[in-house]
C-alpha positions in Angstrom: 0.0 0.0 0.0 2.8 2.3 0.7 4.5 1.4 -2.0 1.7 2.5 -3.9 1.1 5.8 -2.8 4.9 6.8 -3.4 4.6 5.9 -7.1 1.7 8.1 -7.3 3.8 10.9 -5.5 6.6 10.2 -7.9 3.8 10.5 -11.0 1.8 13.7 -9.5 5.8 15.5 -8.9 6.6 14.4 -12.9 2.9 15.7 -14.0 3.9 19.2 -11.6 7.2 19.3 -13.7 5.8 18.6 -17.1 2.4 20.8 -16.9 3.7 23.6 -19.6 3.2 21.0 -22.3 -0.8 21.2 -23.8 -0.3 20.1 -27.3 -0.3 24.0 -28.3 2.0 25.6 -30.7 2.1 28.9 -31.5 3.5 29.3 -35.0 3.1 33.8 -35.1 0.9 36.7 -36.3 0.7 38.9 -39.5 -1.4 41.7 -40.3 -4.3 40.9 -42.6 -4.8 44.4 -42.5 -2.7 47.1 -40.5 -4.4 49.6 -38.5 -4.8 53.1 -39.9 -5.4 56.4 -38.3 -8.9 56.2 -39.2 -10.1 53.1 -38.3 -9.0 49.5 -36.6 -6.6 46.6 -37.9 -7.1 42.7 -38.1 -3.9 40.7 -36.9 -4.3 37.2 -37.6 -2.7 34.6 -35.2 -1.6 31.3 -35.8 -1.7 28.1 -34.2 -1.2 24.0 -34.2 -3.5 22.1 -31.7 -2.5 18.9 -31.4 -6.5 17.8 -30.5 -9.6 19.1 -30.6 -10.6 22.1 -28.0 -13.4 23.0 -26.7 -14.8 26.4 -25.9 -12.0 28.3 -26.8 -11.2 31.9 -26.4 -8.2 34.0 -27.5 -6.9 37.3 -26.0 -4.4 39.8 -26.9 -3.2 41.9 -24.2 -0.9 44.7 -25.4 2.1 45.9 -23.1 2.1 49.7 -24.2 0.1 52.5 -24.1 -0.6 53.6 -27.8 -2.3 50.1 -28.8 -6.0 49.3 -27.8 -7.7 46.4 -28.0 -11.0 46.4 -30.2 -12.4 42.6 -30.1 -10.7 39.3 -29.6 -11.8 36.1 -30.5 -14.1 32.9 -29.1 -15.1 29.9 -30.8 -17.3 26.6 -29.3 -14.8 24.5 -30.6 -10.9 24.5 -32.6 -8.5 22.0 -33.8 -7.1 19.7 -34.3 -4.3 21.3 -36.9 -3.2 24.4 -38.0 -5.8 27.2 -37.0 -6.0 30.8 -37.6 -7.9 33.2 -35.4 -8.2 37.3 -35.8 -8.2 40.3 -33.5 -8.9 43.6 -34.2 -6.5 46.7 -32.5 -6.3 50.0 -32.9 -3.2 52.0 -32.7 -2.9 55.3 -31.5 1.1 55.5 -33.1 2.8 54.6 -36.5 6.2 52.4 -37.7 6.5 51.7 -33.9 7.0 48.0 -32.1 4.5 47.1 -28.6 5.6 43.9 -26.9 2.1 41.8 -26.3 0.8 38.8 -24.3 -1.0 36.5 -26.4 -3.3 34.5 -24.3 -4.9 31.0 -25.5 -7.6 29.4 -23.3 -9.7 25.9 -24.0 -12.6 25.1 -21.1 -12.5 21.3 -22.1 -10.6 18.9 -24.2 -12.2 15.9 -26.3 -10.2 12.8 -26.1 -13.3 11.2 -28.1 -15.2 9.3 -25.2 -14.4 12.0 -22.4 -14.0 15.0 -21.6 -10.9 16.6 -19.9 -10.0 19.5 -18.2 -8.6 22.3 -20.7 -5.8 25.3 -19.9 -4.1 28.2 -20.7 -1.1 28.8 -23.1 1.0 32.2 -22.9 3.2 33.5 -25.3 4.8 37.0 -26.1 4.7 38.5 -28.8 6.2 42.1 -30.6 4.0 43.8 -32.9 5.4 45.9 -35.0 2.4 48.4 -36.3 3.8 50.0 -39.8 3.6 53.3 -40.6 0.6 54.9 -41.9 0.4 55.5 -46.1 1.1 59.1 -46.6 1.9 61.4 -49.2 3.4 65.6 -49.1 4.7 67.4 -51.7 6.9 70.8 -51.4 7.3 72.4 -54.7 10.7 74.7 -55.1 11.8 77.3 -57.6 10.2 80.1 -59.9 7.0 79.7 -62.7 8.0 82.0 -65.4 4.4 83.0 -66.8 3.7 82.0 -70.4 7.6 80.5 -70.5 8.4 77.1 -69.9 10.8 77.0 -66.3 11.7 73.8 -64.4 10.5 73.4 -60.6 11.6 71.2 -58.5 9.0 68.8 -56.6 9.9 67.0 -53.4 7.8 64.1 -52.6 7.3 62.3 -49.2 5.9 59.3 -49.1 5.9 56.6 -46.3 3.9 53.5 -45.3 3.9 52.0 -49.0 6.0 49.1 -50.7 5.4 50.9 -54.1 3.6 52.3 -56.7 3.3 55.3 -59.7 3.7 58.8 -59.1 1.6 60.9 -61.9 1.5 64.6 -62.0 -1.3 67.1 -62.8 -1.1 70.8 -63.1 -4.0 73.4 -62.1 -3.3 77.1 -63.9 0.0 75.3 -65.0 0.9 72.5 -67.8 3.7 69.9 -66.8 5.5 69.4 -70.2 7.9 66.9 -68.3 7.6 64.4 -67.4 4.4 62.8 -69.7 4.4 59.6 -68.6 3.9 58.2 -64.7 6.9 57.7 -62.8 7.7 54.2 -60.2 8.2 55.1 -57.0 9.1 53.8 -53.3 9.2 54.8 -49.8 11.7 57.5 -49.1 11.5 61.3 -49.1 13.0 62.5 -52.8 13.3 65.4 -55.4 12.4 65.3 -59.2 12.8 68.5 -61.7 9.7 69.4 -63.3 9.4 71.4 -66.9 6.1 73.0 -66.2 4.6 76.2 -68.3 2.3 78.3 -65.6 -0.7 79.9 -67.3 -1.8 81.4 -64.1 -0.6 83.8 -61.3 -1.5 80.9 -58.9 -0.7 77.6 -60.5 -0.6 74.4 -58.3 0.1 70.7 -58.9 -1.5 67.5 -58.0 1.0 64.6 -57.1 -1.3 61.3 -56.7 0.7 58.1 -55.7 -1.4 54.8 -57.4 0.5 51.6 -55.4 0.2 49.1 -52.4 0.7 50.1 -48.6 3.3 48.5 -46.1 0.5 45.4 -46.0 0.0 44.8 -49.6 -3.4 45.9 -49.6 -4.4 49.0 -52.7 -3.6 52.8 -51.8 -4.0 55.7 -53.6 -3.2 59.6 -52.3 -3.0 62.9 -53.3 -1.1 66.0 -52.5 -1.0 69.5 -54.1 2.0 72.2 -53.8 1.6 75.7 -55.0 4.1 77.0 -57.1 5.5 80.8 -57.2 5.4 82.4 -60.5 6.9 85.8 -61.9 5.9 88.1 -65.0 7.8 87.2 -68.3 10.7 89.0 -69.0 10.6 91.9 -71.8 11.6 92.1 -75.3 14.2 94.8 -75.4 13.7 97.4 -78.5 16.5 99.7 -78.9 17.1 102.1 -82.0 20.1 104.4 -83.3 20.1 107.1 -83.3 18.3 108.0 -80.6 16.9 111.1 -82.1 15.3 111.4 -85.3 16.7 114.3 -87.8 13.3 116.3 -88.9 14.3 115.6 -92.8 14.7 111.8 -92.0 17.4 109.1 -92.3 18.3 105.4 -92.0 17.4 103.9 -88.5 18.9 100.3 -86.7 16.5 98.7 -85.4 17.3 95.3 -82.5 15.2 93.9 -80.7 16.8 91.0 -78.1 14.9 88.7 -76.2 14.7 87.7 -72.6 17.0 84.3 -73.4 19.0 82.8 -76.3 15.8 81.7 -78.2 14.6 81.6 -81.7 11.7 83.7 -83.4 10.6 86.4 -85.7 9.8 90.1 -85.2 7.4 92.4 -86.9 8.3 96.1 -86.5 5.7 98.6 -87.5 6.2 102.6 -87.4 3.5 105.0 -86.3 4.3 109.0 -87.0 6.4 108.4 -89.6 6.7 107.5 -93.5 8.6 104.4 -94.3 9.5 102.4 -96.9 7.5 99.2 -96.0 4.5 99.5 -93.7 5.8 95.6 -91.7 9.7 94.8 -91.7 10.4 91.1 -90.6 13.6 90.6 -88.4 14.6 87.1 -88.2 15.9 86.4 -84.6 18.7 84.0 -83.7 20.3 82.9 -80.7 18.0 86.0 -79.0 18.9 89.1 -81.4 18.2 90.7 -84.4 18.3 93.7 -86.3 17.0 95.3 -89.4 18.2 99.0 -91.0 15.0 101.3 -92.2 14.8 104.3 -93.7 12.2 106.9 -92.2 10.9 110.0 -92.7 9.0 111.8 -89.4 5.6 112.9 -89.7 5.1 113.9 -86.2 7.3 115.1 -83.2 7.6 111.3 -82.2 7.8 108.0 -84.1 7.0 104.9 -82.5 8.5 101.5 -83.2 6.2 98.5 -82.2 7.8 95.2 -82.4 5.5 92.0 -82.6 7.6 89.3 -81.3 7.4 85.3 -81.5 9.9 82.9 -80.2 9.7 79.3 -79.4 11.4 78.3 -75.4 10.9 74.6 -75.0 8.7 73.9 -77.6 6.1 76.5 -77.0 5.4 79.5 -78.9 5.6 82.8 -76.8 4.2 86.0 -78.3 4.7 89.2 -76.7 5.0 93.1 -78.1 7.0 95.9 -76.9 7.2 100.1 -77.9 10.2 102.5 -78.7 9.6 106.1 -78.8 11.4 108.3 -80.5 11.9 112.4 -80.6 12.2 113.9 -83.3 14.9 116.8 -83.6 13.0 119.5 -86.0 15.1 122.4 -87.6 13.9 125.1 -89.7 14.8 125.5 -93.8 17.2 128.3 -92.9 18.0 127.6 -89.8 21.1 129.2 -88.4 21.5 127.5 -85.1 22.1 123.9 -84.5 20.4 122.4 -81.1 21.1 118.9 -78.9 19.1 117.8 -76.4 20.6 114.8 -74.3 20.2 112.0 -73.0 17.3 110.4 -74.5 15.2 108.3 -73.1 14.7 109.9 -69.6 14.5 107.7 -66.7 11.1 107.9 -64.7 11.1 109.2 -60.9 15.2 109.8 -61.2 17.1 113.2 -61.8 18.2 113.0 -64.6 21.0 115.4 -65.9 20.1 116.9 -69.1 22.8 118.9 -71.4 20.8 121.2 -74.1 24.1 122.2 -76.3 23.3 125.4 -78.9 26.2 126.4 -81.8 25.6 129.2 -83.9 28.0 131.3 -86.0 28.7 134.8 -83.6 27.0 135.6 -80.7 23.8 134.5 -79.8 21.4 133.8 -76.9 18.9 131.3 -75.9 16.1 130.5 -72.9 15.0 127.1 -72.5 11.5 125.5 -71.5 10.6 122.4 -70.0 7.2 120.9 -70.0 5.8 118.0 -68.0 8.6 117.9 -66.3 10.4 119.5 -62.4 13.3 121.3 -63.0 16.0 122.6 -60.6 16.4 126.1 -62.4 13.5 129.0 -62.6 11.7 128.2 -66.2 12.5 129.9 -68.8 16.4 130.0 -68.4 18.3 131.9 -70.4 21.9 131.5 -71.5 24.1 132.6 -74.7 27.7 132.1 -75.8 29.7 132.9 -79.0 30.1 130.1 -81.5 28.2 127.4 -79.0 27.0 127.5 -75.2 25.8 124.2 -73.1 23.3 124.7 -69.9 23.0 121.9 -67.8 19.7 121.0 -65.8 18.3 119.0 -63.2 15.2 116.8 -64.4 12.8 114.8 -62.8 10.0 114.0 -65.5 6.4 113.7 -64.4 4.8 111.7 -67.8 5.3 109.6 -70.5 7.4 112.2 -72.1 9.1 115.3 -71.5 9.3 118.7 -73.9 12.4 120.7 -74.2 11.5 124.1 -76.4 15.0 126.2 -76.9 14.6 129.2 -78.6 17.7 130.8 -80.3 18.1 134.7 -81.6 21.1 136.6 -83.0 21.2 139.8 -84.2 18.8 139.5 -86.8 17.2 136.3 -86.8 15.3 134.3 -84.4 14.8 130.6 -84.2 12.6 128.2 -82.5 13.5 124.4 -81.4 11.1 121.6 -79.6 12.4 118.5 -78.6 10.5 115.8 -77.5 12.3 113.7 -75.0 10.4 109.9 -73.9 10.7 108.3 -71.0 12.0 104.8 -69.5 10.0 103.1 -67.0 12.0 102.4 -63.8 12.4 103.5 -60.6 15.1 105.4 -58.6 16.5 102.7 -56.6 16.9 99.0 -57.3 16.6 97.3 -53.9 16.6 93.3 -53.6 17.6 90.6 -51.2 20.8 88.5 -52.3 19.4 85.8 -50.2 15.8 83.7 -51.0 15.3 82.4 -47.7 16.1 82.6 -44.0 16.4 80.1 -40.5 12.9 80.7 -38.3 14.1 80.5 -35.0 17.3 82.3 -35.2 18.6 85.9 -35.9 20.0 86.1 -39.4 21.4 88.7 -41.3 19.8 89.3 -44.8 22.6 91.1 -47.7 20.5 93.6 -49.3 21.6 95.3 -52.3 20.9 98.9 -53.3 21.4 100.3 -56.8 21.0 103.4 -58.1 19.6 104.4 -61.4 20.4 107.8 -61.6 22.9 110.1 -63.5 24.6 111.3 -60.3 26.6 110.7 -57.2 23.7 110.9 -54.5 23.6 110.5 -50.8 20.3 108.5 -49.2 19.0 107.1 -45.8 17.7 104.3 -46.2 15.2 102.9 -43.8 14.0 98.9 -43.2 11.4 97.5 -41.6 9.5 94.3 -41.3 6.9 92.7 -38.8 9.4 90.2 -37.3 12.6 93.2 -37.3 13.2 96.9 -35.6 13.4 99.4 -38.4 17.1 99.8 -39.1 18.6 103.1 -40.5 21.5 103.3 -42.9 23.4 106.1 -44.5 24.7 105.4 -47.9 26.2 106.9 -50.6 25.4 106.0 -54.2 27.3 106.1 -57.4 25.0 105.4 -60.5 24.7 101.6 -61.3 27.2 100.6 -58.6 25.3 98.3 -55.9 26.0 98.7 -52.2 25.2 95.8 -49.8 24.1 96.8 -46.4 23.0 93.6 -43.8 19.7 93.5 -42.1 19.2 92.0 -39.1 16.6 90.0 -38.9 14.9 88.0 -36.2 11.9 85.6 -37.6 10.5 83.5 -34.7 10.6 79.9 -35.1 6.6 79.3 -35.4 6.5 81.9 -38.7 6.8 80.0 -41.9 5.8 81.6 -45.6 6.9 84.7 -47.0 8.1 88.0 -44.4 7.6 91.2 -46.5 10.4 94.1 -45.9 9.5 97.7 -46.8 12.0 99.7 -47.9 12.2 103.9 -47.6 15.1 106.0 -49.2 15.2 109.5 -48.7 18.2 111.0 -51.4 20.0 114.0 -52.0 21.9 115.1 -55.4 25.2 116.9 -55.6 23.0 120.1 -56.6 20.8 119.8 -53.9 17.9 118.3 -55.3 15.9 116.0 -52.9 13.6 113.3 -53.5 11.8 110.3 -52.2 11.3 106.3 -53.2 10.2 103.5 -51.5 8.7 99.7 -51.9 9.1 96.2 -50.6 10.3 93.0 -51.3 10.1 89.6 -49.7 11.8 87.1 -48.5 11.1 83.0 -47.5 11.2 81.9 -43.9 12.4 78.4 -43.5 11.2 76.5 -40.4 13.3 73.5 -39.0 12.9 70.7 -37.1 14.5 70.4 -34.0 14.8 66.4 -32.7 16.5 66.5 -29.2 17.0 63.4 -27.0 14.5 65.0 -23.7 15.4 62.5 -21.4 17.4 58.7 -20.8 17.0 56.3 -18.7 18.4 53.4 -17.3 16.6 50.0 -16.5 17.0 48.4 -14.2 17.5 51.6 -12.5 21.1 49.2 -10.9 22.0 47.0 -13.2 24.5 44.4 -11.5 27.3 42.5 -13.5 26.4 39.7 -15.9 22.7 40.5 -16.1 21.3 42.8 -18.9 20.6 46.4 -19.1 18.7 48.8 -21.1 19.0 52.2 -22.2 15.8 54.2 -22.9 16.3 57.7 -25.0 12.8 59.6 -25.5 13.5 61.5 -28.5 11.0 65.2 -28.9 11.1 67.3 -31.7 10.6 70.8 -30.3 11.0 72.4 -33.9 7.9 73.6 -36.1 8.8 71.5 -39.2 8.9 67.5 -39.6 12.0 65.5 -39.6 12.9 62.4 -41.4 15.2 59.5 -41.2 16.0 59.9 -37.7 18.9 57.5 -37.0 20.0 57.0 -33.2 23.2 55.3 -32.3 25.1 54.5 -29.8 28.7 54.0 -28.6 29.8 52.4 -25.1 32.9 52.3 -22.9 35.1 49.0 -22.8 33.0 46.4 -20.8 29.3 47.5 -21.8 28.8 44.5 -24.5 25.8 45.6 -27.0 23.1 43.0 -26.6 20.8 44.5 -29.2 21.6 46.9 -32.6 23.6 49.9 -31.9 21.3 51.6 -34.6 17.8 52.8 -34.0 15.8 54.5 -37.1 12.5 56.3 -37.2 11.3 57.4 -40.2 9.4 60.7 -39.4 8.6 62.7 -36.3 6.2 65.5 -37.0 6.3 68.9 -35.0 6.0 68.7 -31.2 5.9 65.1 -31.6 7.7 62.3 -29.4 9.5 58.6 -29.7 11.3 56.2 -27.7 13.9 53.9 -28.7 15.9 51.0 -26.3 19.3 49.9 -26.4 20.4 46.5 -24.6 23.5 46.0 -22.9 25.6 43.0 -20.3 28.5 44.5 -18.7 31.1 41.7 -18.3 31.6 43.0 -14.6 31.3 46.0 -12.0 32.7 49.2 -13.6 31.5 53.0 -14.4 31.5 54.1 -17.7 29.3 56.3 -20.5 27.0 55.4 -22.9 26.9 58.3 -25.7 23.7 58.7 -27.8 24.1 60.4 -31.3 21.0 61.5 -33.1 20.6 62.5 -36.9 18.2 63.6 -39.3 17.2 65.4 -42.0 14.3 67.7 -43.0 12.2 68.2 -45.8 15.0 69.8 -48.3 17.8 67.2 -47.0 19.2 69.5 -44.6 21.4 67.4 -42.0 21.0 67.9 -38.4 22.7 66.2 -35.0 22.7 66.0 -31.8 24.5 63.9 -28.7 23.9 63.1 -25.3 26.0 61.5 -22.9 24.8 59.0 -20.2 26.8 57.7 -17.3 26.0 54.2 -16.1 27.1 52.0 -13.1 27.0 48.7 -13.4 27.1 46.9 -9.7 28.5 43.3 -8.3 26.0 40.7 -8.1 24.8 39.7 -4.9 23.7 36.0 -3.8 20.3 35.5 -3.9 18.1 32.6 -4.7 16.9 31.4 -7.9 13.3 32.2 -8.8 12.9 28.4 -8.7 13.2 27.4 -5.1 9.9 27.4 -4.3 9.6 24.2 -6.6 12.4 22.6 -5.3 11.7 23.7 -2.0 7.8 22.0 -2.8 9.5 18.8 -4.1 11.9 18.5 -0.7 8.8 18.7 1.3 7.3 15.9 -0.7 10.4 13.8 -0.6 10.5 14.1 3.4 7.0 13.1 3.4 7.8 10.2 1.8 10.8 9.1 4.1 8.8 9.7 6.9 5.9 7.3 5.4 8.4 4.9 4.6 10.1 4.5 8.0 6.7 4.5 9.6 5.4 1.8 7.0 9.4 -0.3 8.0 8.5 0.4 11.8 5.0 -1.3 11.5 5.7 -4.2 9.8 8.3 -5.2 12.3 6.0 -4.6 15.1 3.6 -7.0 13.4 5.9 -9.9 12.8 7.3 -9.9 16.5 3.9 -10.0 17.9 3.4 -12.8 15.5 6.8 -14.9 16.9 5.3 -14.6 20.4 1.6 -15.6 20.4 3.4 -18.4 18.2 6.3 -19.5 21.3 
């Protein structure tokens, strides 16, 4: 009997031991379809059941905070063989991994004729929940209106194994490329040949392809592209000035570019000897000689212009106008009136030159125009005389009438003098953009378009500056750089507009006034810094691995890309896991962890250092580095985790003995008793 109930002992401490084995296998999980930001996923998990179950219920229990579970899974009966069951999550993060408990439970198990008690399989599990499919597009460079110009595109996209990029254009053609372009994951620049029709073209990017799961995906994105006016066909003539009886005229007209085309002049207040002259234009130029005669006190040459850039045809039209110098039959005196054209809103110095055989006088008269002498001015010479004035015209045009008298006679000029569009002053950034976040000094260049030597103020100002005073003086067409400082915070992205004010002086005292903007780009960053590191265990001890936890935050106002975190270690910290972390993207104010396992080979003090770097949306390189101290410490004795099992398997073993000696003890009470009734 005794014997007995040791062998069961013996078989119930063997069954204790043995209990983890319940004919389940878990052979993994896979996405059937990944979670997405706006709705759930279905993870599918696998298993082998070596018999049938009964009542069966599966669980998934995640281990970190951004993962929810949505349903789990129950079934009256499973098995036996391979299975397949689904859960459905949600995730609150993307192309981030969650350790997870999978948990298997069966109620009963049917062995055919009975019933027997079921159980409960654990396993872990890491699911990694890929990144969400997501496209942006940043469009780069100038839109020449009505010219074909090449733009650069940058395209993000992320959560996809691949696909087609195609391109459309709103206010804007894309000439190239025609055709749809392959694409992958990965942040990357094309060059665009794009012809904007509009002041505010945009394009279209949509991405045709299959997400990180395999499953169909198709986004869209749209960038806005700046654009500028078309540059101006150029119309120059010589001479300048017409003679009253006529003569031969050069005509060129040059183009904005080396391109090809044709021009039309035609001549209005004047008689010529065709009423259309074609000007073939090469390589951006051409020229034709005509001979014309005036029929009015200005001629005007209008050139019709076609030229082909990039395989479309660009039409445009541009106006010379030109005085006409009239002198009487017998005219004694001869009269000059320069320069011509006049610059608008700029003193201009203008030399009127008489000659005249003896002595003669002359006044002078300027109309539609501010002059720095009292009108009319009167000089005279012998032979020739040359007055000198100060002119600031107020129209289109400007009249000079010079009247001449001798003696005898008496003669009267008028001289009509046109006028060039422009302004005074020339003022433009040398730089496009500038760091948000940061004080930077913007080069500004200042140019003036005068005749003169002048001395200015100039004053700039902008909403994220102090107006900033500068005292320059200006030789004509010579540019002076002065450096604003300029302090754009780093939440202001977009354009910042600068006005400008210049307040000028000429050498003869005359004053004037100009003033305008221009605008420059503000270029936000991101800013990933490693906020905090931990330890864990908070004291690791020799032999026994350790993790380092880095929560990386970018505090910047702009997304960053490909972060890569390593890490290097002093001499007895042996790496345990990768030394390399990446995360694809961390958008503004947003936050990530990454771990880093360790074993020191003994007790020592020494650094871990954390390197961090990334890019942003134009490739733009960024780092950072942190360095963490660690102690590692000596082990201490303790018990294993195991001696309660041993410890419950002594206690059964001294049971037994004790059984044992009792059973020994009574049987030889039993046979003594039995020798003596027997004597």
């Amino acid at each position: 009997m005794w014997v007995r109930l040791l062998l069961l002992l013996a078989v119930f401490v063997s069954a204790q031991v043995v209990a983890g084995d319940r004919g389940v296998i878990f052979l993994g999980s896979v996405w059937e379809s990944p979670p997405r930001a706006d709705g759930v996923g279905v993870l599918d998990l696998m298993f082998f059941l070596r018999e049938r179950h009964i009542d069966v219920s599966v669980e998934v229990r995640p281990l970190c905070g951004f993962v929810d579970v949505v349903s789990g899974f129950r079934a009256a009966e499973l098995g036996p063989g391979a299975v397949t069951v689904k859960a459905s999550l949600w995730a609150g993060r993307f192309n981030v991994s969650c350790p997870a408990v999978v948990v298997y439970r069966w109620r009963y198990v049917d062995r055919g004729s009975a019933l027997d008690v079921g159980g409960e399989v654990v396993e872990s599990v890491t699911l990694y929940i890929p990144p969400a499919p997501e496209l942006s597009v940043s469009a780069s460079g100038v839109a020449v209106l009505g010219v074909p110009s090449v733009v650069n595109v940058s395209v993000a996209l992320r959560g996809v194994r691949g696909g087609i990029l195609r391109v459309a254009g709103d206010g804007v053609k894309v000439l190239s490329p025609h055709a749809a372009v392959p694409a992958g994951p990965g942040v990357f620049s094309t060059p665009l040949v794009v012809l904007a029709e509009s002041p505010s073209p945009s394009l279209t990017v949509s991405f045709e392809g299959v997400d990180a799961s395999g499953q169909p995906v198709r986004l869209t994105s749209t960038a806005f592209l700046q654009t500028a006016p078309r540059p101006v066909v150029v119309v120059s003539a010589s001479p300048a000035q017409i003679p009253g009886g006529g003569g031969r005229l050069n005509v060129t007209v040059e183009l904005p570019g080396p391109y090809d085309g044709v021009a039309y002049l035609r001549l209005a207040g004047a008689a010529a000897g065709s009423s259309v002259y074609v000007v073939e234009l090469r390589r951006g130029r051409g020229s034709a000689s005509v001979f014309v005669a005036p029929t009015s006190d200005v001629v005007e040459v209008r050139a019709e212009v076609q030229y082909v850039v990039g395989g479309v045809v660009v039409s445009e039209s541009s106006s010379l106008y030109l005085p006409v110098l009239r002198l009487q039959a017998a005219g004694r005196a001869k009269v000059s009136v320069s320069p011509a054209p006049l610059a608008s809103g700029v003193v201009n110095d203008v030399a009127v030159s008489v000659s005249a055989p003896g002595g003669f006088n002359a006044s002078v008269v300027f109309e539609n125009a501010a002059v720095d002498r009292a009108m009319p001015y009167i000089f005279g010479g012998f032979g020739n005389a040359t007055a000198r004035f100060g002119v600031v015209p107020l129209g289109r045009s400007v009249a000079a009438t010079v009247e001449v008298w001798g003696g005898d006679w008496r003669e009267v000029y008028r001289v009509e003098l046109p006028v060039a569009e422009g302004g005074v002053f020339v003022v433009k950034p040398l730089a496009d953009e500038l760091p948000a976040g940061s004080s930077s000094s913007l080069p500004v260049s200042v140019v003036y378009t005068g005749l003169e030597r002048v001395r200015a103020v100039l004053f700039l100002s902008s909403p994220v500056s102090p107006t900033a005073v500068y005292e320059l003086e200006l030789d004509p067409q010579r540019p002076v750089v002065v450096n604003y400082s300029m302090s754009i915070p780093a939440y202001q992205g977009g354009v910042v507009r600068v006005d400008y004010e210049i307040y000028y002086t000429t050498q003869r005292g005359a004053a004037g006034r100009s003033a305008g903007s221009f605008s420059v780009s503000a270029r936000q960053r991101p800013h990933v810094a490693l906020s905090s590191a931990e330890v864990s265990p908070r004291r690791p001890v020799a032999g026994s691995p350790f993790f380092v936890v880095v929560n990386l935050y970018n505090g910047g106002f702009a997304e960053a890309y490909n972060i890569n975190v390593t890490v290097a270690s002093a001499e007895g910290f042996v790496p345990v896991t990768s030394t390399r972390q990446v995360v694809s993207r961390l958008p503004p104010q947003g936050a990530s962890v990454v771990s880093f396992g360790f074993n020191a080979t003994g007790p020592l003090a020494g650094n871990v250092t954390v390197h961090v770097e990334y890019i942003d949306a134009y490739g733009r390189r960024y780092s950072d580095e942190v360095v963490i101290p660690v102690a590692v410490y000596a082990r201490q004795l303790e018990q294993r985790g195991n001696s309660s099992g041993w410890a419950g398997l002594a206690v059964l073993a001294a049971v037994a003995a004790v059984l044992l000696v009792v059973a020994l003890r009574g049987g030889r009470r039993g046979r003594g008793r039995e020798a003596r009734s027997g004597g």
